[in-house]
MIDOSE-1310 file (N, C-alpha, C; in nm, 2 decimals, decimal comma, always signed):
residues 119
xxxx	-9,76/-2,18/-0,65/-9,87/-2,10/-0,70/-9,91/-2,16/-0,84; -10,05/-2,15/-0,86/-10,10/-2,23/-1,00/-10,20/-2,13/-1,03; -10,19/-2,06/-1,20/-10,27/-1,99/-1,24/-10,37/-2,06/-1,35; -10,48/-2,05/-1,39/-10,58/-2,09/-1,42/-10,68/-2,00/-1,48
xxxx	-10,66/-2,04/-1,63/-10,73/-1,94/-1,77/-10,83/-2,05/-1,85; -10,97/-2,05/-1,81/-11,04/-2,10/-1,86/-11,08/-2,03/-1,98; -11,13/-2,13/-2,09/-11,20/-2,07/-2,21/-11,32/-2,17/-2,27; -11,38/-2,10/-2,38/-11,45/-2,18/-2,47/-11,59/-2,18/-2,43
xxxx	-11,62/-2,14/-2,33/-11,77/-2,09/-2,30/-11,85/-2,04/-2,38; -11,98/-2,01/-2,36/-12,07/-1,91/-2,53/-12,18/-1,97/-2,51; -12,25/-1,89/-2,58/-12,42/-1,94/-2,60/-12,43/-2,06/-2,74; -12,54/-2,12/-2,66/-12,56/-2,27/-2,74/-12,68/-2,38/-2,69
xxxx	-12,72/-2,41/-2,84/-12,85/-2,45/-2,83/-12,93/-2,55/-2,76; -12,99/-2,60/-2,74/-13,07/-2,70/-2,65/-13,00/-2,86/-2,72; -12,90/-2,95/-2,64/-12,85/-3,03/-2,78/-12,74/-3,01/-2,79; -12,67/-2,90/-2,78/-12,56/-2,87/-2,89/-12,46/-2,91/-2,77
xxxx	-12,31/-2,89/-2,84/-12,25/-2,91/-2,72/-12,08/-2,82/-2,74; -12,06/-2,80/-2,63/-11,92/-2,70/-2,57/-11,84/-2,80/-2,52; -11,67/-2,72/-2,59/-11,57/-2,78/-2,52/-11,51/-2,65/-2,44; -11,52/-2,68/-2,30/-11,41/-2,59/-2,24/-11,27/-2,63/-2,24
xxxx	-11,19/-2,52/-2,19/-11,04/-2,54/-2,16/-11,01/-2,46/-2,09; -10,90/-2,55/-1,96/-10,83/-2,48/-1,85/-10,72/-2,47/-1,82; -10,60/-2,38/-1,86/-10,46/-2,39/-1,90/-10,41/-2,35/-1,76; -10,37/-2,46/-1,74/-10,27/-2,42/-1,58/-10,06/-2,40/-1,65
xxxx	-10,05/-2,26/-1,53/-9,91/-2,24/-1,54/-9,85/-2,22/-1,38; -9,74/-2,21/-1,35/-9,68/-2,19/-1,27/-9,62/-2,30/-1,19; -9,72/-2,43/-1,18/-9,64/-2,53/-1,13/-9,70/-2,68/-1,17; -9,62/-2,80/-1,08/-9,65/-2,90/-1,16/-9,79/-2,91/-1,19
xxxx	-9,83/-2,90/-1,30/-9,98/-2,94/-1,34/-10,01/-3,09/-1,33; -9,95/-3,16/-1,31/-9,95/-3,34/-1,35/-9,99/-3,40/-1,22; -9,96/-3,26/-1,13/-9,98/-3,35/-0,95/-10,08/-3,30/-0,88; -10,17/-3,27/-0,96/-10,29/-3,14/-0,90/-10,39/-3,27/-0,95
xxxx	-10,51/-3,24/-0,87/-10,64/-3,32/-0,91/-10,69/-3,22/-0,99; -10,76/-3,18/-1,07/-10,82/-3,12/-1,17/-10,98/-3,12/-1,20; -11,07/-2,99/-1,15/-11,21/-3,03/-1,14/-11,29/-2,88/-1,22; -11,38/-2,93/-1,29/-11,47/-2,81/-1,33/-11,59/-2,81/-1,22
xxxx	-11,64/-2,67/-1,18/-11,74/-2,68/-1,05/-11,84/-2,59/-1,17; -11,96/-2,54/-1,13/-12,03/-2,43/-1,14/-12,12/-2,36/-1,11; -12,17/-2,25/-1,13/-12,27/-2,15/-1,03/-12,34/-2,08/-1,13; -12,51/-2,14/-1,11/-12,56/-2,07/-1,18/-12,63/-1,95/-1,09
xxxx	-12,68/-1,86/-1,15/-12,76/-1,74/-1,11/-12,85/-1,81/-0,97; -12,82/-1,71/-0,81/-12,86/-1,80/-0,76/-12,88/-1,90/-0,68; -12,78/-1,99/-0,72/-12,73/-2,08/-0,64/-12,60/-2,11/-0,63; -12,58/-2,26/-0,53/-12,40/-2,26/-0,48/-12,33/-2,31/-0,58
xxxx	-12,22/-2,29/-0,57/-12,19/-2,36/-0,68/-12,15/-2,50/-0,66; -12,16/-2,58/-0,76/-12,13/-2,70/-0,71/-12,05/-2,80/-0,86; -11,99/-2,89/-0,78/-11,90/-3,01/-0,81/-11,96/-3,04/-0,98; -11,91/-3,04/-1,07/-11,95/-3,09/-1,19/-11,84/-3,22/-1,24
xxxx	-11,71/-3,19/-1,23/-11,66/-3,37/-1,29/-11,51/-3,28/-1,21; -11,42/-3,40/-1,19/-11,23/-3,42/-1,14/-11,23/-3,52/-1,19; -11,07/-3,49/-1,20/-10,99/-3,58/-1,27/-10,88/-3,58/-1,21; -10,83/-3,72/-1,13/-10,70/-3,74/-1,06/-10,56/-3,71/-1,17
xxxx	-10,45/-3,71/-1,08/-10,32/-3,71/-1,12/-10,35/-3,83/-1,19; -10,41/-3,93/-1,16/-10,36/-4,12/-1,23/-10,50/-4,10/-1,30; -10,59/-4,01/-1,34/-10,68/-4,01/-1,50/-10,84/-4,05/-1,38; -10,79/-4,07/-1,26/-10,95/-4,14/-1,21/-11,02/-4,01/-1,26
xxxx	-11,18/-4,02/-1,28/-11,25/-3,94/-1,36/-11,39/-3,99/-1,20; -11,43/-3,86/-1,19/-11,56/-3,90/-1,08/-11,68/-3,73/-1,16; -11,82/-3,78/-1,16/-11,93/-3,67/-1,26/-12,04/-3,67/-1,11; -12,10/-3,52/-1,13/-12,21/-3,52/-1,07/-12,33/-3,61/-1,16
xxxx	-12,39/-3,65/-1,07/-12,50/-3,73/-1,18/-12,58/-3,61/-1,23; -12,59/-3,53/-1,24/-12,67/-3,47/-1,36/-12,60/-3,44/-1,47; -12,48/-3,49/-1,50/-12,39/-3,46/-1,60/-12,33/-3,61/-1,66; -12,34/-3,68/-1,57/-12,31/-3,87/-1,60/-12,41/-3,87/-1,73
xxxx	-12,27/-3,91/-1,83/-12,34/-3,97/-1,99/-12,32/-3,87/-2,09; -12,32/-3,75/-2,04/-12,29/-3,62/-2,11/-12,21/-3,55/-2,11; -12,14/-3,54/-1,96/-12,01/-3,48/-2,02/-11,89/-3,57/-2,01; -11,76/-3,52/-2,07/-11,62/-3,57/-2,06/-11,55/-3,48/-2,01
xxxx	-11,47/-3,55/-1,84/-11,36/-3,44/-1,84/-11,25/-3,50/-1,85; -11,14/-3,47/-1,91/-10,97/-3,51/-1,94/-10,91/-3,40/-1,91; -10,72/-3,48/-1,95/-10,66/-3,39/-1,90/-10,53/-3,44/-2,00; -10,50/-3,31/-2,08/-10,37/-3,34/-2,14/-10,22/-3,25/-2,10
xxxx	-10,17/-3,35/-2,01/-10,06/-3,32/-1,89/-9,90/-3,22/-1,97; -9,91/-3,31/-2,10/-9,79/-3,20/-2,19/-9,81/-3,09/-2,21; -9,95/-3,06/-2,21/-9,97/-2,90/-2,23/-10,02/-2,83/-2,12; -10,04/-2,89/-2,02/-10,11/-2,83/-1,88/-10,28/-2,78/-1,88
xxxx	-10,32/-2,88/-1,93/-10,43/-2,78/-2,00/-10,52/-2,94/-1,91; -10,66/-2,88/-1,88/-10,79/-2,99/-1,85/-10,89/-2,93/-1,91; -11,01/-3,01/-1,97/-11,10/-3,00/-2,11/-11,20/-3,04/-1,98; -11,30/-3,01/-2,09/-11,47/-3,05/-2,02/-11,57/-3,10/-2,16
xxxx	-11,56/-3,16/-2,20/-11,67/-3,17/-2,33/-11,76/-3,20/-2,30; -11,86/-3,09/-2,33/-12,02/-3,10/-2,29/-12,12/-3,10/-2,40; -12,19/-3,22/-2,35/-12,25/-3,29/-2,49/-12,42/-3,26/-2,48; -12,47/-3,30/-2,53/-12,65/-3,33/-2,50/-12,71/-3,17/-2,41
xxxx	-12,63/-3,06/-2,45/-12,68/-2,98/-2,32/-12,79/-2,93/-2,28; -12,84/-2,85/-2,14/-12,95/-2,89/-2,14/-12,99/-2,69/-2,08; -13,08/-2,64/-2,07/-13,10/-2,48/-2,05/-13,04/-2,47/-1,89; -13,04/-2,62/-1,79/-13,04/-2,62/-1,69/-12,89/-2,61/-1,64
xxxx	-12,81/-2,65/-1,77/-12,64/-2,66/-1,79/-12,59/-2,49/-1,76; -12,66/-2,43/-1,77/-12,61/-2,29/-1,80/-12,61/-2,22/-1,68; -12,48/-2,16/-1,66/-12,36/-2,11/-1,54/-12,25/-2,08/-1,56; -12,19/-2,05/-1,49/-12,06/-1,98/-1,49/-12,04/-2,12/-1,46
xxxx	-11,85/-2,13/-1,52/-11,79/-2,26/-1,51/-11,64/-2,23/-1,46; -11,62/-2,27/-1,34/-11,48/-2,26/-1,26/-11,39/-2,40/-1,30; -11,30/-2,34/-1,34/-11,17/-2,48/-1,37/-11,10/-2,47/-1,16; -11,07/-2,56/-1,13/-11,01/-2,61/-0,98/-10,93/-2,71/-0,98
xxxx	-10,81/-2,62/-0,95/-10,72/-2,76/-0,93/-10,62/-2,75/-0,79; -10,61/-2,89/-0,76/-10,60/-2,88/-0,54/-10,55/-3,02/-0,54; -10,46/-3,03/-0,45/-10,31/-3,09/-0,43/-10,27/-3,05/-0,26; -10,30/-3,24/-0,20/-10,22/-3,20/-0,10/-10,12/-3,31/-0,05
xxxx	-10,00/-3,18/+0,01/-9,88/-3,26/+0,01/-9,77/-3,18/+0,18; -9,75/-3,25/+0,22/-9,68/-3,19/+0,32/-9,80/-3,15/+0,46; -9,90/-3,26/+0,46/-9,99/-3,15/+0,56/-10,03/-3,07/+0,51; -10,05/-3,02/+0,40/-10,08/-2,83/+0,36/-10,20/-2,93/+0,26
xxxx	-10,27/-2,80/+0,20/-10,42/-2,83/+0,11/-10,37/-2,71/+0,02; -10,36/-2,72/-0,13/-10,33/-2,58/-0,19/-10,45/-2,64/-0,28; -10,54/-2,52/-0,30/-10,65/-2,46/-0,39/-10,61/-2,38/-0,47; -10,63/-2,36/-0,60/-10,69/-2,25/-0,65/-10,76/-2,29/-0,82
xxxx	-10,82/-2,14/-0,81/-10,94/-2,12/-0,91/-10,91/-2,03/-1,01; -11,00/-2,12/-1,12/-10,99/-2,02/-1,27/-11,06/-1,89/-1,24; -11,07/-1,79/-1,34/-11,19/-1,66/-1,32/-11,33/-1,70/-1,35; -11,32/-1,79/-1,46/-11,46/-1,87/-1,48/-11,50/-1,83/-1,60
xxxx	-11,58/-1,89/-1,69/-11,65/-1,89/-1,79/-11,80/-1,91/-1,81; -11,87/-1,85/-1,92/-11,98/-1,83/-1,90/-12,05/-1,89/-2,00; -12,14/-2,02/-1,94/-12,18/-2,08/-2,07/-12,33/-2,06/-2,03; -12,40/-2,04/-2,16/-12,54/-2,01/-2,15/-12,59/-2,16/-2,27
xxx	-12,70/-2,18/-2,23/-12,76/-2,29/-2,32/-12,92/-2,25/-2,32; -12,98/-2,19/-2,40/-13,11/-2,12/-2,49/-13,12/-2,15/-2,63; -13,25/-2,09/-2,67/-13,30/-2,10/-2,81/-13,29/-1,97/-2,88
């Protein structure tokens, strides 16, 4: 079982930019792929950036050049730094992390965060 406490969400200006954070506990964090997804008002939610156990890094292209996602494995924690933002960036933001091993698929999900981007 893996719990999952995202933060750092908030309103912010056209430009400006947000760092989230997603603090995983309960098991190995280091062997989980690691992904921010999101859902704005509306619509599905969808794929925004992962980050493998070995650092591979894959972005939706509406977010290629702008954001950063990492992952610092001593603290269990995966980041999102979101740069150049845009009014269209703004959604709820789910931290995901999914690991499979043995035949089995284990998912699970942050509660999510709420980033708004206005004037």
């Amino acid at each position: 079982q893996v719990q999952l406490v995202e933060s750092g969400g908030g309103l912010v200006q056209p430009g400006g930019s947000l760092r989230l954070s997603c603090a995983a506990s309960g098991n190995i964090f280091s062997m989980y792929t690691m992904g921010w997804h999101r859902q704005a008002p509306g619509k599905q939610r969808e794929l925004v950036a992962t980050i493998t156990s070995n650092g591979g890094t894959d972005y939706a292209d509406s977010v290629k050049g702008r954001f950063i996602i990492s992952r610092d494995n001593a603290k269990d924690t995966v980041y999102l730094q979101m740069n150049s933002l845009k009014p269209e960036d703004t959604a709820v933001y789910y931290c995901k992390a999914d690991r499979t091993t043995g035949g089995r698929i284990y998912i699970y999900w942050g509660q999510g965060t709420q980033v708004t981007v206005s004037r």
